[in-house]
C-alpha positions as CSV (number, residue, x, y, z in Angstrom):
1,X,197.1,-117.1,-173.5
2,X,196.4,-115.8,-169.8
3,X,192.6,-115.9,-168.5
4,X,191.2,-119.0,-170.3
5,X,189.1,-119.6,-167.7
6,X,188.0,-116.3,-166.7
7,X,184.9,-115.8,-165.0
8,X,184.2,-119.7,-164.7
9,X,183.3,-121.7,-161.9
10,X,185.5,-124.8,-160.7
11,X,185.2,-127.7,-158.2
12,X,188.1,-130.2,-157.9
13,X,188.0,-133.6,-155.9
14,X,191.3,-134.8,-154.2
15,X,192.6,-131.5,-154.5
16,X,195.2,-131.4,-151.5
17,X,198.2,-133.1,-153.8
18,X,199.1,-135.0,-157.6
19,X,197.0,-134.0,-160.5
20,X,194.1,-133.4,-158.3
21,X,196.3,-130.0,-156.6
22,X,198.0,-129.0,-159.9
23,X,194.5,-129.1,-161.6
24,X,193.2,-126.4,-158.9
25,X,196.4,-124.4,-159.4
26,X,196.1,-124.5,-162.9
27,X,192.3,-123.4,-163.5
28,X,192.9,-120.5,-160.8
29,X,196.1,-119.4,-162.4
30,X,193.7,-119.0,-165.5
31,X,190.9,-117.1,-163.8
32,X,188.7,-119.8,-162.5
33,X,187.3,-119.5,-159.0
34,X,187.9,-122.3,-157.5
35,X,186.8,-125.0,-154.9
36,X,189.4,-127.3,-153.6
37,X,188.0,-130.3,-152.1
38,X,189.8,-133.3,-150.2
39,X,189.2,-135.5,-147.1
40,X,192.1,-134.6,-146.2
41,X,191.3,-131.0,-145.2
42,X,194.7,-129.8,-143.4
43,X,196.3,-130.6,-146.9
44,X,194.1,-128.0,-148.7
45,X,195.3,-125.4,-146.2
46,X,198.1,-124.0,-148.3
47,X,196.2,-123.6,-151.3
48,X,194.7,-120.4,-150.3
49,X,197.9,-118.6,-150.8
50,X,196.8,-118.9,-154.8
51,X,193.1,-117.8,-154.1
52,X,191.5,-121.3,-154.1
53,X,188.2,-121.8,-151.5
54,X,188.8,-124.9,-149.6
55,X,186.5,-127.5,-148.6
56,X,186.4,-131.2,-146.6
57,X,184.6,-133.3,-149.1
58,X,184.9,-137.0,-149.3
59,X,183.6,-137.9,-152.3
60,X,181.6,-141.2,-151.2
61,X,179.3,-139.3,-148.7
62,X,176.1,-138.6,-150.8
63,X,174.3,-136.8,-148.0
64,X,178.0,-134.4,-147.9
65,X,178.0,-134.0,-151.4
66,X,173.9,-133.3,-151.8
67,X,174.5,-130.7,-149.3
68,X,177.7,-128.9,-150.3
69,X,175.5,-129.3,-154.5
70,X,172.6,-127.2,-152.7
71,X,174.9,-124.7,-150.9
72,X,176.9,-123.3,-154.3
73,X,175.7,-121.8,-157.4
74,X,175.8,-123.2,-160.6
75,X,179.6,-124.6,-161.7
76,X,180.7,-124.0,-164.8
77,X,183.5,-127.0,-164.2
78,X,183.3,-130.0,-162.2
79,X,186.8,-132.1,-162.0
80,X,186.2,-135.2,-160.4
81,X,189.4,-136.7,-159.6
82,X,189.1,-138.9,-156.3
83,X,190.4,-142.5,-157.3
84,X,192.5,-145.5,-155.5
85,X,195.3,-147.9,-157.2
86,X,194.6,-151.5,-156.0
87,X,197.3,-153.6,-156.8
88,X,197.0,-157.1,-157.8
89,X,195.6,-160.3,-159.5
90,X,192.2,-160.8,-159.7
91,X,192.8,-164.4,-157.0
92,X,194.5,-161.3,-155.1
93,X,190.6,-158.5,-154.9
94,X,189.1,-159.3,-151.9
95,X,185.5,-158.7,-152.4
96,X,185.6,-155.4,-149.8
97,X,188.9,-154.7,-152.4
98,X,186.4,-154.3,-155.3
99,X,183.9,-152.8,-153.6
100,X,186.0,-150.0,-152.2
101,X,187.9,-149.3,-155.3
102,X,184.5,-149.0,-157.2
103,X,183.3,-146.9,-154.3
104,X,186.2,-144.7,-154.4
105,X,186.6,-144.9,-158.6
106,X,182.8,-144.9,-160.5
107,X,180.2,-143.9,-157.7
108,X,182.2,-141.3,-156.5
109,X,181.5,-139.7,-160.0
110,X,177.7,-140.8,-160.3
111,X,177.1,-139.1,-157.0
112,X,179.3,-135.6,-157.7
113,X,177.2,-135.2,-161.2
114,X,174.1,-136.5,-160.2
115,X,174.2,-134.0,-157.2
116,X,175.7,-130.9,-159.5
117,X,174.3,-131.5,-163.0
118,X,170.9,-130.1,-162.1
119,X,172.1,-126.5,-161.8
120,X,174.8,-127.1,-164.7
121,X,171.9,-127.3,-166.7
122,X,170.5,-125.0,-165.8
123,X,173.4,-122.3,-166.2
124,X,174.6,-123.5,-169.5
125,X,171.4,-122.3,-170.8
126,X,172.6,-118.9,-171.0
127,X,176.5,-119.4,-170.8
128,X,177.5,-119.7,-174.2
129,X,180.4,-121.6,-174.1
130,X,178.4,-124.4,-171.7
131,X,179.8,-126.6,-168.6
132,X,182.4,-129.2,-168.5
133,X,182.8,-132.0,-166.6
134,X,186.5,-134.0,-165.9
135,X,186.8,-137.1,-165.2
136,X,189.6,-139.4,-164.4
137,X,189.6,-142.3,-165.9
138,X,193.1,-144.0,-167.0
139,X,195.0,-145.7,-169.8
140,X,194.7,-148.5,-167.5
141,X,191.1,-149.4,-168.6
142,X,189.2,-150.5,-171.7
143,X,191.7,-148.7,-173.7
144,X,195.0,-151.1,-172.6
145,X,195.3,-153.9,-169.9
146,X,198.4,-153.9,-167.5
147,X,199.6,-156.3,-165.2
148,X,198.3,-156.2,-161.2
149,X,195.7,-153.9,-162.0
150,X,192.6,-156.0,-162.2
151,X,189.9,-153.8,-160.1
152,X,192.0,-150.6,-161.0
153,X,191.4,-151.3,-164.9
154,X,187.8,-152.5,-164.3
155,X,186.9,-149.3,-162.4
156,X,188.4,-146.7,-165.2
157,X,186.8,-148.5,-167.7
158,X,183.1,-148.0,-166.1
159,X,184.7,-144.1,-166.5
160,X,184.8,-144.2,-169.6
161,X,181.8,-145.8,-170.3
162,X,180.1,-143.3,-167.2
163,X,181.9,-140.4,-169.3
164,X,180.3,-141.4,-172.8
165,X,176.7,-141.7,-171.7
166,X,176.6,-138.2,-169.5
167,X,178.0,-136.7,-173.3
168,X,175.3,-138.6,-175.3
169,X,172.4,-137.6,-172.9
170,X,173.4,-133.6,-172.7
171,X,175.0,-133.1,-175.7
172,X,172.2,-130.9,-176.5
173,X,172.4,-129.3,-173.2
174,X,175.0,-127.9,-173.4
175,X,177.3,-130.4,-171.3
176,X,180.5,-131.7,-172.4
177,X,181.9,-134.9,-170.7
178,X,185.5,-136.3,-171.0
179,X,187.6,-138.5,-169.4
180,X,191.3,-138.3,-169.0
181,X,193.5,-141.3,-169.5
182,X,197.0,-140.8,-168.0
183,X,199.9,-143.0,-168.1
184,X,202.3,-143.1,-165.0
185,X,202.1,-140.1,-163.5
186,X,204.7,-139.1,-160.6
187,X,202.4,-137.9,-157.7
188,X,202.5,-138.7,-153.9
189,X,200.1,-141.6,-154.7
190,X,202.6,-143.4,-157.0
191,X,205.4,-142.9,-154.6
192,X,203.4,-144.4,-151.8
193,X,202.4,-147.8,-154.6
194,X,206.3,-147.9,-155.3
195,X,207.8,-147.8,-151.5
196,X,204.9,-150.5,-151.1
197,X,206.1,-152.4,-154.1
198,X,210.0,-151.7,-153.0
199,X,209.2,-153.9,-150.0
200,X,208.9,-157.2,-152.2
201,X,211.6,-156.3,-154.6
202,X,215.4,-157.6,-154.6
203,X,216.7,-154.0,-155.6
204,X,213.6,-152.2,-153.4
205,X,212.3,-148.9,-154.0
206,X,214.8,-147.8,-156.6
207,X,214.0,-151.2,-158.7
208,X,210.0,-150.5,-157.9
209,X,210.8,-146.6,-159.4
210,X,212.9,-148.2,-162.7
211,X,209.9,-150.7,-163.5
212,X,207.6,-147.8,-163.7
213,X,210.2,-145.5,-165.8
214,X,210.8,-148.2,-167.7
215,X,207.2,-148.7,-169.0
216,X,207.1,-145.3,-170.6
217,X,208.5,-145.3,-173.9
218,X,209.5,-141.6,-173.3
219,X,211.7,-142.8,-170.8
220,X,210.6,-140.8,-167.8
221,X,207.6,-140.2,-165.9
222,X,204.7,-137.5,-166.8
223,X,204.4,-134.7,-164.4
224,X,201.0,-133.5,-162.5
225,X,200.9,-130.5,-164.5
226,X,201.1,-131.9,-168.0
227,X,198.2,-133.4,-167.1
228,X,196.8,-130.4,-165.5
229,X,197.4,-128.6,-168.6
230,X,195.2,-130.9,-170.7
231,X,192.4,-130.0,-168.1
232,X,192.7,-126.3,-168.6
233,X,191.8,-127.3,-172.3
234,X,188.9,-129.4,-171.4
235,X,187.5,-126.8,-168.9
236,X,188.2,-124.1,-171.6
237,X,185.8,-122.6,-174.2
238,X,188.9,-124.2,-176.7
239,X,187.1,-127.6,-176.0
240,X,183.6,-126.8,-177.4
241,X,183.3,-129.0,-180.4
242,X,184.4,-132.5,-178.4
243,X,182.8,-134.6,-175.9
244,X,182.5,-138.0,-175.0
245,X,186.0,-138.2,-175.5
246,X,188.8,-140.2,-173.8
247,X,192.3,-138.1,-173.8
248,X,195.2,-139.9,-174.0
249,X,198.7,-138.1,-172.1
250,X,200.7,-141.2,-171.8
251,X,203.8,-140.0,-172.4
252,X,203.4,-143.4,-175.5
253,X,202.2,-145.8,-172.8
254,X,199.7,-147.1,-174.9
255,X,201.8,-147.0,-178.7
């Protein structure tokens, strides 16, 4: 099917690369107009070639995001993607670790639908097909523990628990909330974690890489997209009968 998302209204956090970028590539290619955000503006800059607005956003500035929430119309889906792998014990977070990471991770989210919702509501009186909202949350969470990821599990599992209460309260509203739980995902970000991990490693980056591939009992990484694809379906009219969902593409991370 072409135009699933024709005629809706789409903002994306951390748009300018991983799931973030294929997410905006993959609502537009369905219809969507869409707003790319990212702090990293010059990154974004590309993305116009496929017809997508572009915005600096950083998704911890409250006053930023108040003002961009007044400035648009009504969204019909709101992505929120931002997020930040910490890697380590728990004797390993420094307290500005934890803080930052749930900066970056959970109040990121509170302050994009806090600052959004109003006007959601507002539109999904009369669109019958509603609003939805994305969030990333991870397999890394309350749904399975892993190894060095103390603050990273702990933030996606306030996701999922953020995710579940916006569903309960709007239900009726016409809001649907989910949360996406990905397993290892190949994106800029993970190559960044594994040339940082390479350094400590006998066999380097290439032993760093094998760990990760080696975790997935598909035997190879998940791609941007796949994931991507699974939020075309969320952000579609197909999705209409779940929320308050957590959506597993793990590629069997979690079997």
């Amino acid at each position: 099917m072409a135009g699933r998302l024709e005629g809706k209204r789409a903002l994306v956090t951390a748009a300018a690369q991983g799931i973030g970028r294929a997410a905006a590539l993959a609502f537009a290619a369905e219809g969507a107009s869409v707003l790319a955000t990212d702090i990293a503006e010059e990154k974004l800059v590309d993305l116009a070639e496929a017809f997508i607005a572009t915005r600096r956003l950083d998704a911890t500035d409250a006053a930023a995001i108040a003002a961009l929430a007044d400035e648009l119309g009504p969204l019909d889906i709101l992505f929120n993607c931002a997020g930040f792998v910490h890697h380590g014990t728990i004797l390993d977070v420094l307290p500005e670790d934890w803080d930052f990471s749930f900066t970056l991770n959970v109040r990121s989210m509170y302050l994009m639908i806090r600052a959004f919702l109003p006007k959601m509501l507002e539109h999904a009186k009369t669109s019958p097909g509603g609003a939805s909202i994305i969030n990333m949350a991870s397999t890394v969470s309350s749904v399975k523990g892993a190894p060095s990821r103390c603050v990273y599990g702990a933030t996606k599992a306030a996701v999922i628990g953020l995710t579940k209460a916006i569903a309960a309260d709007f239900i009726a509203q016409g809001i649907r909330c989910y949360a996406i739980c990905p397993g290892t995902i190949q994106t800029p970000s993970l190559d960044d974690r594994i040339a940082m991990q390479g350094v400590l490693l006998p066999g380097g980056t290439d032993a760093a890489r094998r760990g990760f591939v080696e975790r997935q009992p598909l035997g190879r990484l998940g791609t941007a997209e796949e994931v991507a694809a699974l939020a075309v379906y969320l952000a579609s009219d197909e999705s209409t009968f779940t929320t308050g969902a957590i959506h597993i593409v793990d590629g069997g991370f979690t079997l």
